[in-house]
C-alpha positions as CSV (number, residue, x, y, z in Angstrom):
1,X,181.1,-117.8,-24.7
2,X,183.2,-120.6,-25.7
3,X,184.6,-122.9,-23.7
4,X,188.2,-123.2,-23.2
5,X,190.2,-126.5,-23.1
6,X,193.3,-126.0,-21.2
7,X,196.9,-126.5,-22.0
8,X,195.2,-128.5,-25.5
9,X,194.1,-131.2,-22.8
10,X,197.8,-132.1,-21.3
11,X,198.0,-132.4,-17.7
12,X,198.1,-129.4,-15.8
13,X,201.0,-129.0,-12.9
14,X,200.2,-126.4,-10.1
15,X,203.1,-124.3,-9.4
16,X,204.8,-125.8,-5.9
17,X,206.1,-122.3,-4.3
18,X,203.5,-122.4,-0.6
19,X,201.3,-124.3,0.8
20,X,198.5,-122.5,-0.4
21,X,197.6,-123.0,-4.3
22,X,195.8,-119.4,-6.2
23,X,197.4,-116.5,-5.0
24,X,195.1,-113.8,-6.3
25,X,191.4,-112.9,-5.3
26,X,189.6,-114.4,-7.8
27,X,192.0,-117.7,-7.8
28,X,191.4,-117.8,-3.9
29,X,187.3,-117.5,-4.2
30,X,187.5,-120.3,-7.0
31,X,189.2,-122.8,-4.6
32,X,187.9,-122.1,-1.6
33,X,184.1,-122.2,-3.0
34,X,184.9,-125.9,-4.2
35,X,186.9,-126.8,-1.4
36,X,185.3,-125.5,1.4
37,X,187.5,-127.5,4.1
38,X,190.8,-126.9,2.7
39,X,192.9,-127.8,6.0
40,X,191.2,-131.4,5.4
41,X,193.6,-134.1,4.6
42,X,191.6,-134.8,1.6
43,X,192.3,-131.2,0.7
44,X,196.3,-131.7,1.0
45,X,195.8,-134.8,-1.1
46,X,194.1,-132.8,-3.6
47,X,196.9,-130.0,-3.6
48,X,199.5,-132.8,-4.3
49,X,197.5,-134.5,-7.5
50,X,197.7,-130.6,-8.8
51,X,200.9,-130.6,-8.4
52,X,202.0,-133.7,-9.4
53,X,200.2,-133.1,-13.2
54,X,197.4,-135.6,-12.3
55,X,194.5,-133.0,-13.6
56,X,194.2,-133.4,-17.4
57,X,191.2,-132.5,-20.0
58,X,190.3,-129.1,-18.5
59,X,187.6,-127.4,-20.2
60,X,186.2,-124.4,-18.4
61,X,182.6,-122.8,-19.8
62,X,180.3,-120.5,-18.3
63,X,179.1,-122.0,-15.2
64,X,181.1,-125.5,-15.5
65,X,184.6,-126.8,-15.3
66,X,185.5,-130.0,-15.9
67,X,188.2,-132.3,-15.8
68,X,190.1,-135.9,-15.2
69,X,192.1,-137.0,-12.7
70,X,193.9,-139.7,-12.4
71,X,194.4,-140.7,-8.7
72,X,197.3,-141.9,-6.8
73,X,196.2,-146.0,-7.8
74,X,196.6,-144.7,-11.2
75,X,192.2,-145.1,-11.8
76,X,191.1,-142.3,-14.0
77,X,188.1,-139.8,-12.4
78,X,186.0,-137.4,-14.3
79,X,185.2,-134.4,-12.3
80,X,183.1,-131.3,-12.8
81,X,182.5,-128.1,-10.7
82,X,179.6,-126.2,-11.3
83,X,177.6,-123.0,-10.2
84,X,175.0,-121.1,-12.1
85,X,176.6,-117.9,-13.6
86,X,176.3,-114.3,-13.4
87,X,173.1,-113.5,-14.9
88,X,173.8,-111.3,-18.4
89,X,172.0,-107.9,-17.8
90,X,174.2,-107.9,-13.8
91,X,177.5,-108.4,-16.0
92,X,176.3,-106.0,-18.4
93,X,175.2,-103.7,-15.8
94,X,178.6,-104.1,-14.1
95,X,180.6,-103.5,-16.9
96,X,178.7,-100.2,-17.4
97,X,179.5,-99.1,-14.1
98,X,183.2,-99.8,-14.9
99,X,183.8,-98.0,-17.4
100,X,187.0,-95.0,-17.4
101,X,188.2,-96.3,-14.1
102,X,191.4,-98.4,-14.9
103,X,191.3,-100.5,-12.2
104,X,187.6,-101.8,-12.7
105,X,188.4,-101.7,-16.5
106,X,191.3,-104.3,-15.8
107,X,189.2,-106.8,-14.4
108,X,186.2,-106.6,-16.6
109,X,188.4,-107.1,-19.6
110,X,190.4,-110.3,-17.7
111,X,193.5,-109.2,-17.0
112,X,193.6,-108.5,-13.7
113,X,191.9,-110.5,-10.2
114,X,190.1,-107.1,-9.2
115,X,188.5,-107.2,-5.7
116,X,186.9,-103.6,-6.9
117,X,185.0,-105.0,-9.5
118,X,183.4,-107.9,-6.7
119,X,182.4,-105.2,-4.9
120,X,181.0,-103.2,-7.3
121,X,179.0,-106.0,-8.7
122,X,177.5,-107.2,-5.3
123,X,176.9,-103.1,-3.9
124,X,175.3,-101.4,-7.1
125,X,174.1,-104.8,-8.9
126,X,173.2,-107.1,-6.6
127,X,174.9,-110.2,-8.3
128,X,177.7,-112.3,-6.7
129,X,181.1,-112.7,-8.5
130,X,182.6,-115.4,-6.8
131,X,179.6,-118.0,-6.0
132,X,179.3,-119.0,-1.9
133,X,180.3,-122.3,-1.2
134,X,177.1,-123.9,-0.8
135,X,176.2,-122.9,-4.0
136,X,178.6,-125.2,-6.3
137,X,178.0,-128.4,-7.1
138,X,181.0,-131.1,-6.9
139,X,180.8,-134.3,-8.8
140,X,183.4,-137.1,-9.4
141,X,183.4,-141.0,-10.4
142,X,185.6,-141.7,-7.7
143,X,184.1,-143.9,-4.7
144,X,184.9,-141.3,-1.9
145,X,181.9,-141.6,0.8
146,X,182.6,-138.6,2.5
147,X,179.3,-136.8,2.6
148,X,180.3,-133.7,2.4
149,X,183.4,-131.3,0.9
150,X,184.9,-132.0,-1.5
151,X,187.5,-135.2,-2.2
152,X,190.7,-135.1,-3.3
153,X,190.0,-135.4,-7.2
154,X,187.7,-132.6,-6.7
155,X,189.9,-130.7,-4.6
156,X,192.8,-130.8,-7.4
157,X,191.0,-129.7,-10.3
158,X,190.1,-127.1,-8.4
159,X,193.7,-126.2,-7.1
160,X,195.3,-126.6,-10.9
161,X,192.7,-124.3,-12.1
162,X,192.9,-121.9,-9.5
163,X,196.6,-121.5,-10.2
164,X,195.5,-121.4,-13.9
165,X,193.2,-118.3,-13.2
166,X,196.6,-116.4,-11.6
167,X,198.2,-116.8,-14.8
168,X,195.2,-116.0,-16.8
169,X,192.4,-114.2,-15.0
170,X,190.1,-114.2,-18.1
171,X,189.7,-118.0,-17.0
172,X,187.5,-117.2,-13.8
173,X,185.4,-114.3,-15.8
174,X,184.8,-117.5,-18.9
175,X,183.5,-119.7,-15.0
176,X,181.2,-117.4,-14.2
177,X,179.7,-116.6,-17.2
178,X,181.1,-113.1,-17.9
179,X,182.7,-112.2,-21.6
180,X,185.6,-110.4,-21.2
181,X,184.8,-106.4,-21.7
182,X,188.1,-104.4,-23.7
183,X,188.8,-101.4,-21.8
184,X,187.4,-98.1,-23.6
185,X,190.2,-96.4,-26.3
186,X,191.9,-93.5,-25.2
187,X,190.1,-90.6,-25.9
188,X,191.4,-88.3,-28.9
189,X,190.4,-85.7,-27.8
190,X,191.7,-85.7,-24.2
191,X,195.0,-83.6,-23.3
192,X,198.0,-85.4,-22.5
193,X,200.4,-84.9,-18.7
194,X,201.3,-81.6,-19.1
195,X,204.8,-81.2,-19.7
196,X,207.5,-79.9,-16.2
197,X,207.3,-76.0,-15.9
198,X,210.6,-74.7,-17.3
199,X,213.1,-72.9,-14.4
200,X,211.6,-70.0,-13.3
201,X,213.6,-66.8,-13.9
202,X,214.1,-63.7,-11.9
203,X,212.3,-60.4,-13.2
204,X,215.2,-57.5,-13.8
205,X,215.0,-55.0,-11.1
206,X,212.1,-52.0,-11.5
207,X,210.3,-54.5,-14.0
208,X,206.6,-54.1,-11.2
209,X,207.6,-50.6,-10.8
210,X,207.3,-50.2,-15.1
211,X,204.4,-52.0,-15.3
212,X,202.3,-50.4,-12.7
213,X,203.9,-47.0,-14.1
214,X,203.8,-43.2,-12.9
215,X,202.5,-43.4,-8.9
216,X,201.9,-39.4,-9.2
217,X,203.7,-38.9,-5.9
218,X,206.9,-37.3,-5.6
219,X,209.5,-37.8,-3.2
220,X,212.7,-35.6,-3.0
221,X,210.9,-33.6,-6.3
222,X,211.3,-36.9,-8.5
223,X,208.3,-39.6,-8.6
224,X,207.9,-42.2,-6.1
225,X,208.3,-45.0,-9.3
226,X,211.9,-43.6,-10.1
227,X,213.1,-43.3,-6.5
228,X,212.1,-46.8,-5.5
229,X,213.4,-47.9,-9.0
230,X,216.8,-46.7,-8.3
231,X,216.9,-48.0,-4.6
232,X,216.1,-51.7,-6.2
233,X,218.9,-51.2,-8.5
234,X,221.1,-51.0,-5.8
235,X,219.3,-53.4,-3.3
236,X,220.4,-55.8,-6.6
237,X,224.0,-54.6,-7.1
238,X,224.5,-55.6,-3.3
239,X,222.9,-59.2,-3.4
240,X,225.1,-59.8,-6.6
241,X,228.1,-58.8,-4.8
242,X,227.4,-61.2,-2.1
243,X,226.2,-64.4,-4.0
């Protein structure tokens, strides 16, 4: 897969419309797996570097993203966040599994956050989507000697790239090490919606008694057919009058 430089390397600006940044799924999963402690003051730092632009030279690849921030002293930080990616045959396995159910299709080809598709990799595969916390690795230049979580620079590539990945899903399959799977073509040969009945119409009166024909029993020395026929003739006459 190739990597993906973001925005051509230009600073990134989170959009500023709650308090949480990465409103879908797999945007959520992303930032909360490389900031674990996001009510931190460190975290709310981070959130407003991502939204002040301060994220710049984005490349996401399989298994890495990477970036530079420059922090609120105006020093430059290289950051990367890092997990080891879905493994090929579980991705290949998943998007198997997906295959002719839309919304499983959707997110296997990037272009929607499907939870369905998490689920189905983790139940049938065995494979996690979105990596656990523990398992990413956080680096920056930056002197913060908090021992664990994840500092501010940290926290705001992750936020700008999380909102990135709610624009652009595709970006969280590239992370995690999973090319992007086109949904199926429609298939030719498969019938179109049917089209909406036309208004039904009312059969003329005596049309059952023709087609079931001659009953062979007579009734005031005429067939039981042609007396009934004439007493639904008239049964219509009446309900004409009245309508």
């Amino acid at each position: 897969m190739t990597p993906r430089v973001l925005a051509d390397g230009a600073p990134l600006v989170a959009a500023d419309h709650a308090e949480r940044i990465g409103a879908g799924p797999w945007a959520r999963w992303l930032s909360s797996a490389a900031v674990p402690d996001e009510s931190t003051h460190r975290a709310e730092r981070g959130r407003r570097l991502a939204r002040a632009g301060a994220v710049s030279g984005v490349t996401v690849s399989p298994g890495s993203i990477t970036a530079r921030v420059t922090g609120s002293t105006g020093n430059e930080y290289d950051v990367s966040i890092t997990a080891v990616p879905v493994g090929e045959a579980a991705w290949q396995a998943t998007a198997r599994a997906a295959r002719g159910r839309a919304a499983l299709e959707e997110g296997a080809a990037g272009t929607a956050q499907s939870v369905h598709l998490a689920h189905l990799m983790e139940t049938r595969v065995g494979a996690r989507f979105a990596p656990a916390s523990r398992d990413v690795r956080r680096r920056c230049t930056c002197p913060d000697t908090e021992p664990v979580g994840a500092c501010k620079h940290v926290a705001a590539v992750a936020f700008a790239v999380a909102d990135a990945v709610d624009r652009e899903p595709a970006l969280f399959l590239l992370w995690r090490g999973c090319p992007p799977v086109a949904p199926r073509p429609a298939d030719p040969w498969r019938a179109g919606a049917l089209p909406d009945p036309r208004p039904t119409r009312a059969l003329p009166p005596g049309a059952v008694l023709r087609r079931l024909g001659r009953s062979g029993i007579r009734a005031g020395g005429v067939d039981l057919a042609d007396a009934l026929e004439a007493a639904y003739e008239a049964f219509a006459a009446t309900r004409r009058q009245t309508a």
